[in-house]
C-alpha positions in Angstrom: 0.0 0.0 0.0 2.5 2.2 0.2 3.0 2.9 -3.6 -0.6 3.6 -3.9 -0.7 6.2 -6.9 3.0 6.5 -7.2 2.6 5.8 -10.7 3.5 8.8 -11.8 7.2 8.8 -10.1 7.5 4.8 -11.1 7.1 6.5 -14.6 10.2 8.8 -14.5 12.1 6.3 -13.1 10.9 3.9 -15.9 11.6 6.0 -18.6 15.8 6.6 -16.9 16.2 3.5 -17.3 14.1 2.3 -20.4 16.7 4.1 -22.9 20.8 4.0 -22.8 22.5 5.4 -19.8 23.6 8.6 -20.8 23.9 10.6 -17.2 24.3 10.1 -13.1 21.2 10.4 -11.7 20.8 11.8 -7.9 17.8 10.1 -5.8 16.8 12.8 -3.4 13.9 13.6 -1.6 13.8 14.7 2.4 13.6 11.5 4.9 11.2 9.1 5.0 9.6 9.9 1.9 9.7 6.5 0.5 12.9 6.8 -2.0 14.6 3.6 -1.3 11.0 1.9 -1.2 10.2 3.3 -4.6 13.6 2.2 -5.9 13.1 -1.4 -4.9 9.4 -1.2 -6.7 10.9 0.2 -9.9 13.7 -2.6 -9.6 11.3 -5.3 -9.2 9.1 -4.4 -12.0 12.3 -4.2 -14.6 11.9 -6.6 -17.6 14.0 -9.7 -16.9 16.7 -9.2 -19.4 18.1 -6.2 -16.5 20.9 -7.1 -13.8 20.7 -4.7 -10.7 23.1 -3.9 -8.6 21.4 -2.3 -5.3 24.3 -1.6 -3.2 23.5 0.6 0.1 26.0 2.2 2.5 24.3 2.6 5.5 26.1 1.2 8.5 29.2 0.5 6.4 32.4 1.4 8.8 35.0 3.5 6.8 38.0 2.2 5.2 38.4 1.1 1.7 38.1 -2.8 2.7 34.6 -1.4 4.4 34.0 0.4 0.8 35.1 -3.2 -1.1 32.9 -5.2 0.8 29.6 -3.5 0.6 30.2 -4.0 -2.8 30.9 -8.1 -2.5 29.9 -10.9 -0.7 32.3 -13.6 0.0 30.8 -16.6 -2.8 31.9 -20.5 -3.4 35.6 -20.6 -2.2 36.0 -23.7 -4.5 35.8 -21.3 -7.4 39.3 -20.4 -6.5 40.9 -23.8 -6.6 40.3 -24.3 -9.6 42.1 -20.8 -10.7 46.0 -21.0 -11.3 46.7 -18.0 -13.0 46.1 -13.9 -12.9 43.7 -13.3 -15.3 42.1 -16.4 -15.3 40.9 -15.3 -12.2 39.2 -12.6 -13.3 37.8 -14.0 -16.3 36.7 -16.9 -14.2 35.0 -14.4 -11.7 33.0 -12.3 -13.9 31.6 -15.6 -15.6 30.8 -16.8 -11.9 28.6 -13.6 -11.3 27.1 -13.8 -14.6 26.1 -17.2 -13.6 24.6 -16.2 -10.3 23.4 -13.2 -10.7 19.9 -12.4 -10.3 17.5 -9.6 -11.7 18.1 -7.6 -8.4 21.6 -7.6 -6.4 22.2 -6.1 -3.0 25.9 -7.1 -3.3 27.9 -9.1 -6.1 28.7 -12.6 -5.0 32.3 -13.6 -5.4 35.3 -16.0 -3.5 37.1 -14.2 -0.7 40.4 -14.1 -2.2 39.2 -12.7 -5.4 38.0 -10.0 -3.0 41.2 -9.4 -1.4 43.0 -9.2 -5.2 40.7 -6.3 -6.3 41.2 -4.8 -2.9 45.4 -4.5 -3.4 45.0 -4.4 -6.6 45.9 -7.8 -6.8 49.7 -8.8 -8.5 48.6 -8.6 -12.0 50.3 -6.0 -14.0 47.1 -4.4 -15.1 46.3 -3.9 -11.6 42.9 -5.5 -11.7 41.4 -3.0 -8.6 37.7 -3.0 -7.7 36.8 0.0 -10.7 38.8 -1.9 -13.6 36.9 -5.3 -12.4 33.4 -3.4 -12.2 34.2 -2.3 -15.9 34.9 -5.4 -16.9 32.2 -7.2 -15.0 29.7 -4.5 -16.7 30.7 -4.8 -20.5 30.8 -9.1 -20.5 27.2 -8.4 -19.0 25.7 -6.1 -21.5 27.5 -8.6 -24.2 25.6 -10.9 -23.1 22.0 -8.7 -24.1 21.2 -7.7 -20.3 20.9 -4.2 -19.2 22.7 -3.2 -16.1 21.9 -0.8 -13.7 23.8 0.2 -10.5 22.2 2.4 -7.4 24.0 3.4 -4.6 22.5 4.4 -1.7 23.1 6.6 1.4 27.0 6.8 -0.4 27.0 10.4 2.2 29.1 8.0 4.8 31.9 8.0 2.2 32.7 11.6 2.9 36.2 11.1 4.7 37.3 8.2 2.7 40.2 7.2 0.7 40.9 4.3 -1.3 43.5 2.4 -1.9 46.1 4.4 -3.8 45.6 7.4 -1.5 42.7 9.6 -3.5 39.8 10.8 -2.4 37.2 7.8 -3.0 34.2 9.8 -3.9 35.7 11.3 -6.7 36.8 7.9 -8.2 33.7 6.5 -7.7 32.1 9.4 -9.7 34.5 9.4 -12.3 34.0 5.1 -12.4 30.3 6.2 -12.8 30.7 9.0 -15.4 32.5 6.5 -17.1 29.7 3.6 -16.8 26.9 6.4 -18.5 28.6 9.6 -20.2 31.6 7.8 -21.5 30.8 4.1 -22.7 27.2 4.0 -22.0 27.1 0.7 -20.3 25.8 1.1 -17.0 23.1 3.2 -15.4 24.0 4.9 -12.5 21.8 6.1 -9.7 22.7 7.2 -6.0 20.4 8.1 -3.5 20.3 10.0 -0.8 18.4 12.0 2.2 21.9 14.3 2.6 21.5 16.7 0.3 24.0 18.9 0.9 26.2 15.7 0.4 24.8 16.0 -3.3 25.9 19.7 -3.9 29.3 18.9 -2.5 30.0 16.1 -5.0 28.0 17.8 -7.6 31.1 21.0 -7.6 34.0 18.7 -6.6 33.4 15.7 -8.7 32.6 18.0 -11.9 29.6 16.8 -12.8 28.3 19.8 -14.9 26.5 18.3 -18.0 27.2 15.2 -16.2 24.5 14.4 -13.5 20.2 14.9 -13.3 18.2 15.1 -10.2 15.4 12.7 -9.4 13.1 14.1 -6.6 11.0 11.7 -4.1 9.1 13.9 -2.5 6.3 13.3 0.5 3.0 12.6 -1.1 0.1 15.5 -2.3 -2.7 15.7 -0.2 -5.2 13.8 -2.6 -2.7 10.7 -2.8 -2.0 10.6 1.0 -5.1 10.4 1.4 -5.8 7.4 -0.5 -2.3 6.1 1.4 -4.3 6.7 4.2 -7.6 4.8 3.7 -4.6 1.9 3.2 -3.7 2.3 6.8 -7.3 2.4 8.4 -7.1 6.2 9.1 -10.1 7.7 9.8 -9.4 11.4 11.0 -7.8 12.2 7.6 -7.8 15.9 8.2 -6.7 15.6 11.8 -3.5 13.1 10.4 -3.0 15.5 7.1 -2.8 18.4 9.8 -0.3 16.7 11.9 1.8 14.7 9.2 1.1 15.6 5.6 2.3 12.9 2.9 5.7 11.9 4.8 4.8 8.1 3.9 7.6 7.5 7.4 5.1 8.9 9.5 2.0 7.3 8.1 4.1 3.9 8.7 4.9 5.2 12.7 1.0 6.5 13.3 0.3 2.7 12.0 1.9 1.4 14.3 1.2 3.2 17.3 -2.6 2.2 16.3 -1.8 -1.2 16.5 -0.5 -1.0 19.8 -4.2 0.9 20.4 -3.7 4.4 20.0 -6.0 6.3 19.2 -4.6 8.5 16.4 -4.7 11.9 17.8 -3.1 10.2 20.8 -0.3 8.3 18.5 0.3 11.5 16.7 1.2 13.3 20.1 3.0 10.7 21.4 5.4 11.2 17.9 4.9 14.9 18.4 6.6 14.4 21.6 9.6 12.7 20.4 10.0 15.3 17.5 9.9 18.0 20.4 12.5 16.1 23.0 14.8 15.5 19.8 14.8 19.3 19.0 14.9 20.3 23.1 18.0 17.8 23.7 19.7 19.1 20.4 19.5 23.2 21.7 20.3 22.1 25.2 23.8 20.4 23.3 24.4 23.7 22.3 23.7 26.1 25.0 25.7 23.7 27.8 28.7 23.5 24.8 28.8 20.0 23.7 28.0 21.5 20.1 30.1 24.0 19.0 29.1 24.6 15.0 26.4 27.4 15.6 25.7 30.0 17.9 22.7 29.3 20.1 21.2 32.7 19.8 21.5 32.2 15.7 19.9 29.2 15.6 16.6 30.1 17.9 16.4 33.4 15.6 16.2 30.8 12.5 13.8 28.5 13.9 11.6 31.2 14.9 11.2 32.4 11.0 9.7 29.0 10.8 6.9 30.0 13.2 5.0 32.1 9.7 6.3 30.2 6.6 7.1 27.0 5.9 9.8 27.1 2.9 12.6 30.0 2.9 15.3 30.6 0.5 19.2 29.7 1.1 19.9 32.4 1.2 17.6 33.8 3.8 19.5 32.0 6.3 22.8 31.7 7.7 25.1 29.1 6.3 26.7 28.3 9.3 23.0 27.8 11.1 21.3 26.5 7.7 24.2 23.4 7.1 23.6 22.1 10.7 20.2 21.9 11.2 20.1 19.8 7.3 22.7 17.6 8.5 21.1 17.0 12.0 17.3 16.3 9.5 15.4 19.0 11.3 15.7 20.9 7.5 15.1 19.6 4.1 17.3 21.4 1.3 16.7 21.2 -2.0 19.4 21.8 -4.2 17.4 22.3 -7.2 14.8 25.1 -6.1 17.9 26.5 -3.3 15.2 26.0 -1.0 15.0 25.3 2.7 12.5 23.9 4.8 11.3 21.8 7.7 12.0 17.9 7.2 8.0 17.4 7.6 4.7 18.6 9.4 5.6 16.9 12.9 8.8 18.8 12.8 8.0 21.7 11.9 4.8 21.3 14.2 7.9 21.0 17.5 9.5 23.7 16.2 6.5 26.1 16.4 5.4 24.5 19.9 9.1 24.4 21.2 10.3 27.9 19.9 8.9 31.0 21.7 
């Protein structure tokens, strides 16, 4: 129930990746609105000829070996007994995940020690790393008539990391997947994300002018959360549109507090609640100095404009003030419009009860 009249963003996402990948696409939408849901219905519905390659970051400890192995699972270690030679091995890999590989992926299967050749770079003198094996992997599949498609999500927990020669890691990724769609037109390339000022970081350092498009999953329209909500047995719809709007998250969190029998208006203060003790504990860090990024006095003054609109421009607000409150989810920014505004109704509901 909860793609009930999604069609029309199903649709877009159809039509990416009905025709050859020409461009990276960004995934974005403010939390809990359903993106990686909407990508796994899009995925499922894919003709059968597609391999995808759903590989998400979340929870993945840094390091490159981290990086490597959200990638790759370890696979059949008698695969590499029967491998003498260097690139035998990777020939005899890729034809491995060809064999196994189904429609959708969440990692691609492989024997441990191929793993720990791609993450060295194994002793080949092409230096068969992770990037030059992906390649590989990607143009022996699409030779063999399937269409391949590659999303990676939450890739914000990258930030810090290097890979193995040294380099930034982020910008080789991009560059592998500017590569995979501009360049040879073998893979599309989608990454998702909640952290959207992660996406305007990349976006200037990686290059990706002419490069890149932008995807939104947004919460739902009133009309369609409505239906949503008939789905979940609400029957105050004005009272829950009031409180919650189309953030398909909170529909999912009202559900359950009915199940545990709430009443809805008493669910929905309960979750009010928590929105408003998040927001209290996060000021009190500040004021008693165990956050130092803004200036208390700065940040009340911002949520405060918040109290007679709902949406502000960039900027109309402090940078300083406007990058931490987006990176602790109590603001939404889209990079598109250069817009700014609470992550959802309940939110922006605390902030108004919270903020005097």
């Amino acid at each position: 129930m909860v793609f009930y009249n999604r069609e029309e963003d199903i649709r877009r996402m159809q039509a990416v990746l009905s025709g050859d990948p020409n461009l990276v696409y960004f995934v974005y939408g403010p939390i809990n609105s359903g993106k990686t849901a909407l990508l796994m219905k899009v995925l499922e519905e894919l003709p059968e000829e597609y391999r995808v390659f759903y590989i998400n970051f979340r929870g993945v400890e840094g390091g490159y070996d981290k990086f490597t192995r959200a990638f790759f699972e370890l696979g059949d270690k008698r695969l590499w007994e029967s491998i003498k030679e260097k690139m035998p091995v990777v020939a005899a890999a890729i034809e491995y995940v060809e064999k196994v590989a189904k429609k959708v992926n969440t990692a691609i299967e492989l024997p441990g020690e191929v793993i720990r050749m791609l993450q060295v770079g194994g002793e080949d003198p092409e230096k068969i790393d992770l990037f030059h094996y992906l390649e590989r992997l990607m143009r022996s599949l699409v030779g063999r008539g399937h269409r391949v498609v590659l999303i990676l999500d939450e890739m914000q927990v990258l930030r810090s990391e290097i890979n193995a020669t040294g380099q930034p890691l982020l910008s080789r990724v991009f560059n592998f997947l500017v590569r995979m769609t501009k360049e040879t037109h073998l893979c599309h390339s989608l990454c998702s994300t909640s952290d959207c000022l992660f996406i305007e970081d990349i976006y200037s350092n990686a290059r990706l002018e002419g490069r890149a498009e932008y995807i939104l999953v947004d919460d739902l329209s009133k009309d369609d959360a409505y239906k949503l909500y008939e789905g979940f047995g609400f029957n105050d719809k004005e009272l829950v549109w009031d409180w919650i709007g189309g953030k398909v998250g909170d529909m999912i969190r009202l559900y359950e507090k009915k199940k545990q029998g709430y009443r809805e208006e008493e669910g929905l203060k309960k979750m009010l609640k928590d929105e408003i003790g998040r927001l209290r504990d996060l000021i009190e860090a500040i004021e008693e100095g165990e956050r130092g990024e803004v200036d208390i006095n700065e940040l009340k003054d911002t949520l405060k404009l918040f109290k007679t609109q709902d949406i502000f421009n960039t900027k109309e607000i402090k940078r300083s003030v406007r990058k931490f409150l987006i990176q602790e989810n109590i603001f939404f920014y889209n990079p598109v419009e250069g817009t700014v505004s609470p992550q959802g109704r309940l939110i922006h509901r605390a902030i108004m009860e919270l903020i005097s």
